[in-house]
C-alpha positions as CSV (number, residue, x, y, z in Angstrom):
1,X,-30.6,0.7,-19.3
2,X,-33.9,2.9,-19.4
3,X,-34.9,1.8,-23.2
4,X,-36.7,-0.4,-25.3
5,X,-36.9,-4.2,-25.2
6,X,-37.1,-5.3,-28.4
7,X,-36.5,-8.5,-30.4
8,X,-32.9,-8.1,-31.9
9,X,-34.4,-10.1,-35.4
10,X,-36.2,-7.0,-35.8
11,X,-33.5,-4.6,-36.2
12,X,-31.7,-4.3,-39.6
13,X,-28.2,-4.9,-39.9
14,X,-27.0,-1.5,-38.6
15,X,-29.7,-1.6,-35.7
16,X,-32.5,0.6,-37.4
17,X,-36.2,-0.3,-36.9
18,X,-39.5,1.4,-36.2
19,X,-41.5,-0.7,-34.0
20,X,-45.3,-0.4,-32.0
21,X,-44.7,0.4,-28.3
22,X,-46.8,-2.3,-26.6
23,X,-46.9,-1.3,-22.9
24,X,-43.9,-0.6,-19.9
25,X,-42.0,-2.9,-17.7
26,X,-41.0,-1.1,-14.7
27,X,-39.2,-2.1,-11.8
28,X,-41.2,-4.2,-9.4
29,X,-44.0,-3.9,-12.1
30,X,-43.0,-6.1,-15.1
31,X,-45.1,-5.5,-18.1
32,X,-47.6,-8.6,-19.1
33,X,-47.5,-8.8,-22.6
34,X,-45.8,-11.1,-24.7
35,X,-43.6,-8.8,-27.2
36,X,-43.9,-9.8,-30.6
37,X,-42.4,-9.4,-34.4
38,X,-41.9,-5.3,-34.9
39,X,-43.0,-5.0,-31.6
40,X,-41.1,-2.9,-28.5
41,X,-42.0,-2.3,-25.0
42,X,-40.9,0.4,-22.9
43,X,-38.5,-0.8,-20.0
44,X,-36.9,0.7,-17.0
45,X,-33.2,0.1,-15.4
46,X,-33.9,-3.1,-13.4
47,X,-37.2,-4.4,-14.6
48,X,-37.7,-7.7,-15.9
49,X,-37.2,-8.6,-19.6
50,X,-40.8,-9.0,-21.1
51,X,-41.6,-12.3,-22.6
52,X,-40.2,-12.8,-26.4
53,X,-37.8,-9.9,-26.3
54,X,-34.2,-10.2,-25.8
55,X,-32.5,-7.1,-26.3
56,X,-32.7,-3.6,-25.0
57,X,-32.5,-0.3,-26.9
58,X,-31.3,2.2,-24.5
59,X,-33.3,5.1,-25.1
60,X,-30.7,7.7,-26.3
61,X,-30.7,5.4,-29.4
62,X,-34.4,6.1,-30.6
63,X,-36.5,8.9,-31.0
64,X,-38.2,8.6,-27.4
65,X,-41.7,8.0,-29.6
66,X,-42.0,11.7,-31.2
67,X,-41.9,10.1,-34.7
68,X,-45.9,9.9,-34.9
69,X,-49.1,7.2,-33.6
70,X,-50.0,4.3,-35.5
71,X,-53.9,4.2,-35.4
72,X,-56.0,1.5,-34.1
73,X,-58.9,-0.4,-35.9
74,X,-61.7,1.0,-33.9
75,X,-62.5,4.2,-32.3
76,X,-62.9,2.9,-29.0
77,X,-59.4,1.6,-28.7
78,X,-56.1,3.4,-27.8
79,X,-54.1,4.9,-30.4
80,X,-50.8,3.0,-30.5
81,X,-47.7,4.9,-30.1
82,X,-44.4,3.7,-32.4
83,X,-40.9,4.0,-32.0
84,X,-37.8,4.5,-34.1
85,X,-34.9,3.3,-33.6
86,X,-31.4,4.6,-35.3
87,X,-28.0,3.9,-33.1
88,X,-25.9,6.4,-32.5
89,X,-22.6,5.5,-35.1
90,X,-20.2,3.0,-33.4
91,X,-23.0,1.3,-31.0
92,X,-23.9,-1.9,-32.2
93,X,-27.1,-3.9,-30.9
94,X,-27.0,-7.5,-30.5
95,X,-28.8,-10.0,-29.0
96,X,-28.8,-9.9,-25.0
97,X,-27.2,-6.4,-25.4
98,X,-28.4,-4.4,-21.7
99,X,-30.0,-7.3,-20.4
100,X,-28.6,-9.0,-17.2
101,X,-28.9,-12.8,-17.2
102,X,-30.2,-14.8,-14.7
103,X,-27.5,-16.4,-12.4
104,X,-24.7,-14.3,-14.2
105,X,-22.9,-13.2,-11.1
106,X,-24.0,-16.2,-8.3
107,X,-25.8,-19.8,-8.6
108,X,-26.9,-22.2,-6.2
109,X,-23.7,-23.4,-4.3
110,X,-21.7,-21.1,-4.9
111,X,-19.5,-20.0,-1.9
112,X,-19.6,-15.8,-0.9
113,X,-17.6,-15.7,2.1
114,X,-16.1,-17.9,4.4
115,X,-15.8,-17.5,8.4
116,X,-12.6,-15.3,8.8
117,X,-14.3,-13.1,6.5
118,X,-14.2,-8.8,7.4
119,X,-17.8,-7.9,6.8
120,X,-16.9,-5.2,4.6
121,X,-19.4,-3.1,2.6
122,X,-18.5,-5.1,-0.6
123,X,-19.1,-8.7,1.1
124,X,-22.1,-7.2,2.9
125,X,-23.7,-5.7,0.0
126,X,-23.2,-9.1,-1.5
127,X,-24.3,-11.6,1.1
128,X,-27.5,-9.3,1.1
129,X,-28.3,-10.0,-2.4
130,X,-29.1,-13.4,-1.6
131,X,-32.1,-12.5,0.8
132,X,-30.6,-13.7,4.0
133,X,-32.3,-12.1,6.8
134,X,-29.3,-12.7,9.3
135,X,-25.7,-14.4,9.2
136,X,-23.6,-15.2,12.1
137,X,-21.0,-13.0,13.1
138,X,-18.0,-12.7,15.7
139,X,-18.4,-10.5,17.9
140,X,-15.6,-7.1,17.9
141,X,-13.6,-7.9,20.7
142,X,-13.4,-5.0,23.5
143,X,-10.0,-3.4,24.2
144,X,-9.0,-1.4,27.1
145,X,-6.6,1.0,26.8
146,X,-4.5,2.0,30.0
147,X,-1.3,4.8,29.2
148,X,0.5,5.1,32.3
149,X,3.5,8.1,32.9
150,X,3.4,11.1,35.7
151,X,4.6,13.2,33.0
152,X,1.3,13.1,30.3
153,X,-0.7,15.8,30.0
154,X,-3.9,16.0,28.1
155,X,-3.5,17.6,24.7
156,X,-5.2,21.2,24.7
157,X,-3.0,22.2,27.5
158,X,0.2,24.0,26.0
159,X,0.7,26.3,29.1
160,X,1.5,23.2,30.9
161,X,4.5,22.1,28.8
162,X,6.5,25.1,29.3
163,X,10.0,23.7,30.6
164,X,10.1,20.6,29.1
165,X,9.6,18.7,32.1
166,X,5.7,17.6,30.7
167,X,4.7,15.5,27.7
168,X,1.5,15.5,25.9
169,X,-0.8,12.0,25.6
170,X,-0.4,11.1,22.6
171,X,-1.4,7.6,22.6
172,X,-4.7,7.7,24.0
173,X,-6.0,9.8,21.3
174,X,-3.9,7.9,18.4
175,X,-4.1,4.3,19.6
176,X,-7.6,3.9,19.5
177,X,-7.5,4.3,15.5
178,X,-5.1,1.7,15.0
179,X,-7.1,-1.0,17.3
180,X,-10.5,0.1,16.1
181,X,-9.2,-0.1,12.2
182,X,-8.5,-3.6,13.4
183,X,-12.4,-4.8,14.3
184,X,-11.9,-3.8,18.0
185,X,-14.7,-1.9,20.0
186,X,-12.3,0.2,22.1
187,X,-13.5,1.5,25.9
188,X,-12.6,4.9,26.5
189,X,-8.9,5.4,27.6
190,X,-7.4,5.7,31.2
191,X,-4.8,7.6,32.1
192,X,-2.5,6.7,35.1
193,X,0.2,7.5,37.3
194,X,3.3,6.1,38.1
195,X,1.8,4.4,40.8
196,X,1.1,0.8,41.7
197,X,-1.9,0.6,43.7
198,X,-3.7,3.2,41.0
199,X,-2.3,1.0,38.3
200,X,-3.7,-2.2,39.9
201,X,-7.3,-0.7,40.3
202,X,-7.3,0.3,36.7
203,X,-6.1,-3.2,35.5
204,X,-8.8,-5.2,37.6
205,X,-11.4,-2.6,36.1
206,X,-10.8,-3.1,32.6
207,X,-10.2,-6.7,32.7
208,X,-14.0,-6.9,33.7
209,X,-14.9,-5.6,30.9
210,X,-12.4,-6.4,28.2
211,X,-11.2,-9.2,25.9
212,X,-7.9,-7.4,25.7
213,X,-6.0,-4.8,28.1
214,X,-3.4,-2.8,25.8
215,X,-1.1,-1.0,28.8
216,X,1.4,1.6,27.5
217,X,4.4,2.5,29.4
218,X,6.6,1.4,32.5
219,X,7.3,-1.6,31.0
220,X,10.8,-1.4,31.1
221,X,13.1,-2.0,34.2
222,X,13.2,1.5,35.6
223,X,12.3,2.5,39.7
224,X,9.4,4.5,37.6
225,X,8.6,1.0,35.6
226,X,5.8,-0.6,37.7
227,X,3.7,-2.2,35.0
228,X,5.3,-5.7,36.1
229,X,4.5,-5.3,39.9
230,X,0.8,-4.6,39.1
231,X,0.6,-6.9,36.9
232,X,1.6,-9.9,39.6
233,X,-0.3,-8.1,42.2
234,X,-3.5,-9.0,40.1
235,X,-2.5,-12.5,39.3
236,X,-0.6,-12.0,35.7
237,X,0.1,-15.3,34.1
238,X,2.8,-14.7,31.6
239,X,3.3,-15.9,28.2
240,X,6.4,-13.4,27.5
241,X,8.3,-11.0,28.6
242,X,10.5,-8.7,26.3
243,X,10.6,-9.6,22.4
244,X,13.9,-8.8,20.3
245,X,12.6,-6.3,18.1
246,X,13.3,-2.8,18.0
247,X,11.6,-0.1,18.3
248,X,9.7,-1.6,20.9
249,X,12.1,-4.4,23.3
250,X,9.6,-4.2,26.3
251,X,6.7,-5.9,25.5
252,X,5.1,-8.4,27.9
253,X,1.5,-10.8,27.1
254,X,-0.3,-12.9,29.2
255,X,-3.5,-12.7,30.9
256,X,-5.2,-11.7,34.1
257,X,-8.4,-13.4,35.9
258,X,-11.0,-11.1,35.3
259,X,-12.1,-11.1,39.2
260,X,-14.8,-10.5,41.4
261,X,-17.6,-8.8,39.7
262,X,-16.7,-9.3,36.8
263,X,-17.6,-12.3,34.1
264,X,-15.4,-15.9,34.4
265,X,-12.3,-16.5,33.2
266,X,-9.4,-14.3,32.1
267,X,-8.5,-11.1,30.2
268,X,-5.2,-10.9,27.5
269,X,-2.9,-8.3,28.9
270,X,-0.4,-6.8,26.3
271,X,1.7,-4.0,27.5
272,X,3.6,-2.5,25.4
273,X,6.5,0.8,25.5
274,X,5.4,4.2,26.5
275,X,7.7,5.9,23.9
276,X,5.2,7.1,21.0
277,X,7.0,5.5,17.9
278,X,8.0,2.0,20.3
279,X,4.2,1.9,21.5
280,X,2.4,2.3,17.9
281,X,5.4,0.2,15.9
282,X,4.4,-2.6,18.6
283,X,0.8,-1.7,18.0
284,X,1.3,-2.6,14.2
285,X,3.4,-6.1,14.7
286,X,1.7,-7.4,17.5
287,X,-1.5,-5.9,19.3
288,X,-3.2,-6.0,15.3
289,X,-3.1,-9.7,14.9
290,X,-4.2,-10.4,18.4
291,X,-6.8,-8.2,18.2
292,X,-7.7,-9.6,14.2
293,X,-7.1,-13.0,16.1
294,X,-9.7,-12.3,18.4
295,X,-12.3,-11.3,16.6
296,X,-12.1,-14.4,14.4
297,X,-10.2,-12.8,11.1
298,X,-8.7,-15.2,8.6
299,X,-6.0,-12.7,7.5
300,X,-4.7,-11.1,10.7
301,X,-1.5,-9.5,9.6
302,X,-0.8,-6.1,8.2
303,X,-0.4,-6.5,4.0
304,X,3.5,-6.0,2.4
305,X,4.7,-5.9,-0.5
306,X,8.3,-6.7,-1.4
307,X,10.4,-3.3,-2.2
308,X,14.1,-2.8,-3.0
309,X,16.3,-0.8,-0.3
310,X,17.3,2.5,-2.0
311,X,19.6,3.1,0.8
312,X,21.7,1.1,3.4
313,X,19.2,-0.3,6.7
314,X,21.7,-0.6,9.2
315,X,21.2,-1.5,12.9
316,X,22.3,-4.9,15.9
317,X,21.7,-8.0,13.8
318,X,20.2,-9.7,17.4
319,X,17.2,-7.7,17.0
320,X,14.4,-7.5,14.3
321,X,13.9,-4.0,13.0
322,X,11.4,-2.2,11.8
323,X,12.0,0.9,9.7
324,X,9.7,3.9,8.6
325,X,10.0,4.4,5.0
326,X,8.8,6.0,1.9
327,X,7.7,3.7,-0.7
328,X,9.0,4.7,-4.6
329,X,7.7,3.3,-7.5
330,X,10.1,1.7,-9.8
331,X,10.5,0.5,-13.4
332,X,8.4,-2.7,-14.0
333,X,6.1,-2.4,-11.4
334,X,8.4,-2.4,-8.7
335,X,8.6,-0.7,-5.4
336,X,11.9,1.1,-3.7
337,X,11.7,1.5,0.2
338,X,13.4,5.0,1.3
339,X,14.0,6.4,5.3
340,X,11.2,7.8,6.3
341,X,13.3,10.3,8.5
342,X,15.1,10.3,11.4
343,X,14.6,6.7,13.0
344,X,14.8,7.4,16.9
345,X,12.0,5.9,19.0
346,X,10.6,9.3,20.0
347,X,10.6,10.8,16.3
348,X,7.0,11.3,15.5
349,X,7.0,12.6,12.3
350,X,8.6,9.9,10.4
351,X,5.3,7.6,11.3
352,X,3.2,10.8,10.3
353,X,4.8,10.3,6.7
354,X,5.9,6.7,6.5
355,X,4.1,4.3,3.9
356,X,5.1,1.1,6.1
357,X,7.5,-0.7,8.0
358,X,10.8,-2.2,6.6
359,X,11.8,-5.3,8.2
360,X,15.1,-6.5,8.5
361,X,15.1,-9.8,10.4
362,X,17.3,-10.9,13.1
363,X,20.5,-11.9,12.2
364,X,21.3,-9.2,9.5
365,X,23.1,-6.6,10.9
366,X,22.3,-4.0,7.6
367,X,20.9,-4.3,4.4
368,X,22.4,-2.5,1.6
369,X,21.3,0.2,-1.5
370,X,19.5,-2.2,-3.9
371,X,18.5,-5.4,-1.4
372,X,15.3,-7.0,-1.1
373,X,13.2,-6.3,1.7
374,X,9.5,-6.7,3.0
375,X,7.4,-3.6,3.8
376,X,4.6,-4.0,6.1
377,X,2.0,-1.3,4.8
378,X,0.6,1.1,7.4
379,X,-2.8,1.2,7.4
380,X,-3.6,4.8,7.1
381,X,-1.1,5.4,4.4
382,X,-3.4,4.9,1.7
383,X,-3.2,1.7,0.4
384,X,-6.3,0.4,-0.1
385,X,-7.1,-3.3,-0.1
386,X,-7.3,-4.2,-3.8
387,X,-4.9,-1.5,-4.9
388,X,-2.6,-4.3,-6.9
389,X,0.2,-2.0,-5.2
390,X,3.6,-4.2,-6.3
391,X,3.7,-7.9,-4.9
392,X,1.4,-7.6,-2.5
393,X,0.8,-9.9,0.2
394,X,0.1,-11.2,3.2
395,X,2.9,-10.2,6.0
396,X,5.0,-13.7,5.7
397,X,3.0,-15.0,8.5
């Protein structure tokens, strides 16, 4: 508080006192006198408490010295200035009122954040506090994105879709987000063809220069499916391929030697569907926590929160699904998990308008009106990190 610091013996039961202004502590500038009985010295947000007082007036409660001067013994000296103080009713002042104690938010040994840490503002702000010049960090990883399919356009061309037998890109405007929201430093997209060789180029280029090759598209078994092909022409060494989850079946990790030219070792390949709502559904679940995995975060999963089904989840219980819903909020503090919309794996707008994920695990065929079920929060839907949204928690992982 801008105010007065004052000694709190020297204010009367209700706060009152009229006191001789003694000099100003300012930020960066502390004031050198020792305050003493019916003595006050001006003070500024953030200065240091003057020696002998304990308290500080904020200045709204006095009269901002306009009350009159207190002369001095000789003619020489400066007149001294006073100051009255009178609280405004219902503000009390008592010792250590406005005054910030040494140690009162951190002390020697005390831990501020561990390695898995996001550097947030918060956490930075905090770790700067402590006059650290530097602190080590893990590097972002780098992600390349490659979105193969003869039939994308760019967006901004609306001439071209006329017919129906073009689609526009929308994943290498959209994806991006989602893997930079998760630490990554993302290289510009590629676009590709439905064709091999092409597809092969683009996968030895980016794995020179990324941690982590996201491909989207011909990943299933198709003649037009040649994400597989390239792949072993460059050397793939698989860890999977295909996943039982739905949206999203055709999904294939391993890794790729990086090649000549490029630095030792091996890139992570993940390619994922080229339908819009399979690719970003398998973006969430799985490209995320590699990509939080990567760069060294301790919590790599998307948060949930556990919701109530207010309407039957149905689907084959050989697959996990993942549904777009609406999140309700309930009596009690709890949450009710509504369809999102239509649920096919090429209708956009129910992820434009979805909250999170429902997940019903494999081996439940449906869920019914009323049921327990986890959400997996979409990141962009507004929850924020500390909300205290429901039970909320880290993805069952």
């Amino acid at each position: 508080m801008d105010g007065y610091a004052v000694m709190a013996a020297d204010l009367t039961a209700g706060g009152h006192a009229s006191l001789r202004v003694v000099g100003t502590s300012r930020p960066g500038a502390p004031g050198e006198h020792v305050v003493s009985r019916g003595e006050a010295m001006r003070i500024m947000t953030g200065a240091l408490l003057p020696e002998g007082a304990d308290t500080v007036v904020p200045v709204e409660d006095t009269d901002r010295e306009e009350s009159g001067r207190e002369a001095s013994g000789g003619e020489d000296e400066p007149t001294r200035t006073r100051v009255a103080i009178h609280p405004r009713p219902g503000r009390t002042v008592t010792p250590g009122s406005h005054v910030r104690a040494p140690g009162e938010e951190m002390r020697t040994g005390d831990v501020l954040a561990c390695s898995g840490d996001a550097l947030g503002p918060g956490r930075l702000a905090l770790l700067a506090a402590t006059g650290m010049p530097t602190l080590p960090v893990h590097p972002a990883p780098r992600v390349a994105l490659i979105v193969t399919g003869d039939e994308l356009v760019a967006p901004g061309a609306p001439d071209a879709l006329q017919g129906g037998v073009l689609r526009v890109d929308i994943l290498s405007p959209t994806l991006p987000l989602l893997l930079r929201g998760a630490g990554a430093r993302v290289l510009p997209p590629r676009r590709v063809g439905d064709d091999q060789d092409a597809l092969r180029s683009a996968l030895l280029e980016a794995a020179r220069h990324a941690d982590l090759v996201v491909t989207t598209g011909g990943a299933s078994m198709g003649e037009a499916d040649i994400v597989k092909g390239a792949l072993d022409d460059v050397g793939w060494i698989p860890n999977f391929w295909r996943i039982r989850m739905r949206p999203g079946s055709p999904v294939s990790f391993g890794r790729i030697p990086r090649g000549a030219g490029g630095p030792e070792g091996s890139a992570a390949v993940l390619s994922l569907p080229g339908n819009p709502v399979s690719a970003m559904v398998t973006t969430l679940a799985l490209a995320l926590p590699a990509i939080r995995t990567l760069g060294g975060h301790r919590r790599r999963f998307l948060r949930s929160l556990s919701a109530v089904a207010l309407e039957p989840l149905q689907g084959p219980d050989h697959l996990t699904r993942f549904f777009r819903v609406h999140l309700e909020s309930l009596e009690a503090g709890r949450w009710g998990a509504r369809l999102a919309g239509h649920q096919g794996s090429g209708a956009m707008r129910s992820v434009a308008v979805a909250d999170g994920l429902a997940v019903i695990p494999e081996g439940r065929a449906s869920i019914g009106d009323g049921t327990p079920v986890e959400v997996l929060l979409l990141p962009d839907a507004g929850w924020a990190e500390d909300s205290g949204a429901g039970q909320r928690r880290e993805g069952g992982r």
